[in-house]
Structures are given as structure tokens and as C-alpha cells.
C-alpha positions as CSV (number, residue, x, y, z in Angstrom):
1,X,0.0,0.0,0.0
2,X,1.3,3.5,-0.8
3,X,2.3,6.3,2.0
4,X,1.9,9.1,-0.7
5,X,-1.3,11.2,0.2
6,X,-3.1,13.3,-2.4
7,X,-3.6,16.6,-1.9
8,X,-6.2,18.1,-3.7
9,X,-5.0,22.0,-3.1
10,X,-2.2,21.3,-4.8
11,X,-3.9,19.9,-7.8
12,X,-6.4,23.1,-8.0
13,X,-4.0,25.8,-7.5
14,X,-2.4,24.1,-10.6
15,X,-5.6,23.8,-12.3
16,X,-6.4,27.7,-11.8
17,X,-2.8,28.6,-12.4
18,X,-2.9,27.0,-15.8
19,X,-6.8,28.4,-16.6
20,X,-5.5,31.8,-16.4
21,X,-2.3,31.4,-18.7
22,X,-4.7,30.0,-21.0
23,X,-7.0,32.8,-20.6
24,X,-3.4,34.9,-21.7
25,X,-3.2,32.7,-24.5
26,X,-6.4,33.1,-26.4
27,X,-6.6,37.1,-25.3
28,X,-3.5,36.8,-27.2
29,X,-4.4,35.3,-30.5
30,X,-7.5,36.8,-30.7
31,X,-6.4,40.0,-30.6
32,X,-3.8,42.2,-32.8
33,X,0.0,41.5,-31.6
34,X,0.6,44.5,-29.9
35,X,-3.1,45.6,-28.9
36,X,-2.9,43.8,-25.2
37,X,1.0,43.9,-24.9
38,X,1.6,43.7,-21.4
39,X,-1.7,43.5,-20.3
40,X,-0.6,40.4,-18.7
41,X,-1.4,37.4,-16.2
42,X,2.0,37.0,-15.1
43,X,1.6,39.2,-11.9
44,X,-1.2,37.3,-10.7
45,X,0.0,33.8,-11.1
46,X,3.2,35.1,-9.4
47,X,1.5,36.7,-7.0
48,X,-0.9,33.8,-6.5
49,X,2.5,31.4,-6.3
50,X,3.5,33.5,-3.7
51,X,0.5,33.6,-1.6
52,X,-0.8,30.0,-1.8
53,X,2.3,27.5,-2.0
54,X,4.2,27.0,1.0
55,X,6.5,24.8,-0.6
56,X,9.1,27.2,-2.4
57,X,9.5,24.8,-4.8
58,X,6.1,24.9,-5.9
59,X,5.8,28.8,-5.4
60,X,8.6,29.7,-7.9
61,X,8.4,27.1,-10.1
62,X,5.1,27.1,-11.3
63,X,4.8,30.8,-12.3
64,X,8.3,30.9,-13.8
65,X,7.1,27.4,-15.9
66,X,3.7,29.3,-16.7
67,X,5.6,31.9,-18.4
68,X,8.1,30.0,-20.2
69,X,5.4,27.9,-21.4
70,X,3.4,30.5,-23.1
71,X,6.6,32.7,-23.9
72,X,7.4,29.4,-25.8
73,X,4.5,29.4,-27.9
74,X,4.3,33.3,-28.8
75,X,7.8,33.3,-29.3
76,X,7.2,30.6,-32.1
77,X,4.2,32.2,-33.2
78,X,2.3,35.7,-33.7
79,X,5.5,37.4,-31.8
80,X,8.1,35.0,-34.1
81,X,9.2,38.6,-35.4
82,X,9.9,39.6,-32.1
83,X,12.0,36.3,-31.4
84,X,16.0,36.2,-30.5
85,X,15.6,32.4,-32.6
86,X,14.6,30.9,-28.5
87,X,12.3,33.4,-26.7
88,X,13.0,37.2,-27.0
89,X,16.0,39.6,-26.5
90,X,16.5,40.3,-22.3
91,X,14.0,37.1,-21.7
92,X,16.1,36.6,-18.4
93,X,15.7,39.7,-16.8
94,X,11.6,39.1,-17.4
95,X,12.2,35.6,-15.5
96,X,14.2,37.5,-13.2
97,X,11.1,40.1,-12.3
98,X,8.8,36.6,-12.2
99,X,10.7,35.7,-9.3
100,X,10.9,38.5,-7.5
101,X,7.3,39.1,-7.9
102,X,6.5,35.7,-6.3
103,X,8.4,36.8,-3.5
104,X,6.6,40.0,-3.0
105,X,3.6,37.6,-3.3
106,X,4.9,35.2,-0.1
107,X,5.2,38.6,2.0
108,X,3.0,41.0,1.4
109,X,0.0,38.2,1.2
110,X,0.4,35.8,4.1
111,X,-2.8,37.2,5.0
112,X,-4.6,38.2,1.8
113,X,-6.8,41.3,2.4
114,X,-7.8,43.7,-0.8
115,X,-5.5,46.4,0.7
116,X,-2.7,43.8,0.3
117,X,-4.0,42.6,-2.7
118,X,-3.5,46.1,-3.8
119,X,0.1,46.7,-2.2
120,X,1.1,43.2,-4.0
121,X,-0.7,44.7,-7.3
122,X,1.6,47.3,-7.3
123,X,4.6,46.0,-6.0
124,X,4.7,43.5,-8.3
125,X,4.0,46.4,-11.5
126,X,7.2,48.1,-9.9
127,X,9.1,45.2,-9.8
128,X,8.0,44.2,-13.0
129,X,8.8,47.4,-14.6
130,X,12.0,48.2,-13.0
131,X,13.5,44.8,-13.8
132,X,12.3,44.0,-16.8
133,X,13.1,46.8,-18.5
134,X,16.7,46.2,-17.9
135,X,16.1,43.8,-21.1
136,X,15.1,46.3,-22.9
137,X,17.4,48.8,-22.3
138,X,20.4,47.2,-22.1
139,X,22.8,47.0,-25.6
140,X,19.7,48.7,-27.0
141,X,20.8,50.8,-29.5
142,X,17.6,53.5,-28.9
143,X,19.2,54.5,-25.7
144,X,22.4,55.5,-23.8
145,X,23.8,52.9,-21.9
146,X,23.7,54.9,-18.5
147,X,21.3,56.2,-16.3
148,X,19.8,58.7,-18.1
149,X,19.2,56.0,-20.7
150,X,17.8,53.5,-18.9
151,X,15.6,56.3,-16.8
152,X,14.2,57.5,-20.4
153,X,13.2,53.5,-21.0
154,X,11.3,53.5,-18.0
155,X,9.8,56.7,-18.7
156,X,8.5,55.0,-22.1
157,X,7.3,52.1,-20.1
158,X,4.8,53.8,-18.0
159,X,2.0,52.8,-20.4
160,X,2.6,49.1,-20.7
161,X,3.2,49.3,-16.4
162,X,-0.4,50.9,-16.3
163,X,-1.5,47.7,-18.6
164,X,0.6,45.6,-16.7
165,X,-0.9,46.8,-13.4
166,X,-4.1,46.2,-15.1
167,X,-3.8,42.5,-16.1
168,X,-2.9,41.9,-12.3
169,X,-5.5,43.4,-10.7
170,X,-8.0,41.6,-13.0
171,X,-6.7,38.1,-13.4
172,X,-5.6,38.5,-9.8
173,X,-9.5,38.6,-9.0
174,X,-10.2,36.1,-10.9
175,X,-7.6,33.6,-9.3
176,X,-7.7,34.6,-5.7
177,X,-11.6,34.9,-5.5
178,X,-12.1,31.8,-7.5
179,X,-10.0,29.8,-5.0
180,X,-11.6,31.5,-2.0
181,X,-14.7,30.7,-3.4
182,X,-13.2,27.3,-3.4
183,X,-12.0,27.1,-0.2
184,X,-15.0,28.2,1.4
185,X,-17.2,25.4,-0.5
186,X,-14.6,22.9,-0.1
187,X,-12.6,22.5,3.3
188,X,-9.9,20.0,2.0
189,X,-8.2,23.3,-0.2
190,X,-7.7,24.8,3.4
191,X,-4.0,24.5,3.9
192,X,-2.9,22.2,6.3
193,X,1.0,22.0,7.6
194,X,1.0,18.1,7.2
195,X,0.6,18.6,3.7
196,X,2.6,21.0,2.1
197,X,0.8,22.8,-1.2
């Protein structure tokens, strides 16, 4: 007889983890290329990662696995033109920002709250925009390689952060209310320290 025990919060967080990249996905395709660009669920799922896996494991490797997923597919795709012949040009420093976002996720959410939710939202925009952008800027022959160069690709950002900000606050709903939802409906997705999610 087997000693492994199932845990069923495990398996759902998954399940609404991989909903909402899907949800990326066909916003995506139906759309035009550029018309949604950055109006993302990365935030969320990093966020959610953060906030509902104990295990660290678990917490960073499923967001950063999301993403590379999906990156995976566009980059082979509708953004091929976009693609470095792998993902993109400065891909690491995105991955980077994933896993810093999941920690702002396991801190600023041990207890979620909407005016956490709303710190995380924007911590994670900040993060997002501040490291990610390094990709961008740097060996990027549109701007100085100083700090007045990389200030001016921030400054150009702003509009995709404000999308970006947008995508986390709205998937983020989705996710964390749907598993609440959840838990309240079904007590085995309540964490338990035996069994680490």
C-alpha cells in the first residue's frame, strides 16, 4: 500500500494557475499583436505562487514554468518577429522580475486582504517594470547605456506598467476569488501543515 497522500490544493491551485495562462493565451491570438501587450497574467500567477504555496519549490516554479510555457509558444508564433531564434532579446531579466514578484507575493500576502492585494498589485508592477526593462534597455541601440538612458526606458514604459498593473488586478480577482470561493465550498483546499501545497 502507498504512504503518498493526495492533496487536492495542490492539484487546483495548478488547475487555476494554468486556466488563467490559458486565458493569456487566447486574449493573445484573438487580438492584434501588440493591442494587449503587457496586459498580462504573469503578476497574478506570481502573485498567487507566492501567496498559496508553502512549498518554495512549488511557489517559484510554477509561475516561472507558466511563463516560459506561453513565452514558448508566442515566441514561435504571432511574436516570431519579435523572437531572439529561442524566446525574446532580455527574456532573463523578465524571469528575473517573475521571481521576484513571487516573492513580493509570499510577503506581502500571508494574510490576503484587498489592501494587500492592492500593495502586491503594485509591487509586483514596480518590480516588473523596474527589472524587466533592464532587457530592454540594455545594448539597446535607442538608448544610452547609462542612467539617463535606462531612466528614459522606464519613462517609455509607463504605459505598458499601467497595462501591466491592469492585467494583475483583473486576473488576480479572478484567481484569488475563485479559490476562495473554493475554499469556502470545499474545506480540504484549506491549507494544512502536514501537507505541504
Amino acid at each position: 500500500m502507498s504512504h503518498i497522500k493526495f492533496n487536492p490544493r495542490t492539484l487546483v491551485l495548478m488547475v487555476v494557475i494554468l486556466a488563467i495562462m490559458l486565458m493569456r493565451v487566447l486574449i493573445v491570438f484573438n487580438t492584434e499583436a501588440l493591442s494587449f501587450a503587457n496586459f498580462s497574467s504573469v503578476g497574478a500567477v506570481a502573485l498567487f505562487g507566492g501567496a498559496y504555496f508553502s512549498n518554495n519549490i512549488k511557489a517559484y516554479s510554477f509561475p516561472v514554468l507558466s511563463l516560459f510555457i506561453t513565452d514558448i509558444l508566442f515566441a514561435n508564433t504571432i511574436y516570431k518577429s519579435y523572437s531572439n531564434g529561442f524566446l525574446y532579446d532580455g527574456w532573463y531579466w523578465t524571469y528575473a522580475a517573475i521571481i521576484l514578484m513571487v516573492v513580493v507575493g509570499k510577503y506581502l500576502l500571508k494574510n490576503i486582504t484587498l489592501t494587500n492585494g492592492a500593495l502586491a498589485a503594485i509591487g509586483v508592477t514596480v518590480v516588473h517594470w523596474l527589472v524587466s526593462d533592464i532587457g530592454v534597455w540594455y545594448n539597446n541601440p535607442s538608448f544610452t547605456q547609462d542612467l539617463a538612458g535606462y531612466w528614459n526606458c522606464l519613462v517609455l514604459a509607463i504605459p505598458f506598467e499601467f497595462r501591466f498593473l491592469a492585467g494583475t488586478v483583473i486576473y488576480g480577482g479572478v484567481m484569488f476569488g475563485s479559490f476562495q470561493l473554493l475554499k469556502v465550498k470545499y474545506p480540504a483546499l484549506q491549507r494544512k501543515e502536514i501537507l505541504s501545497a
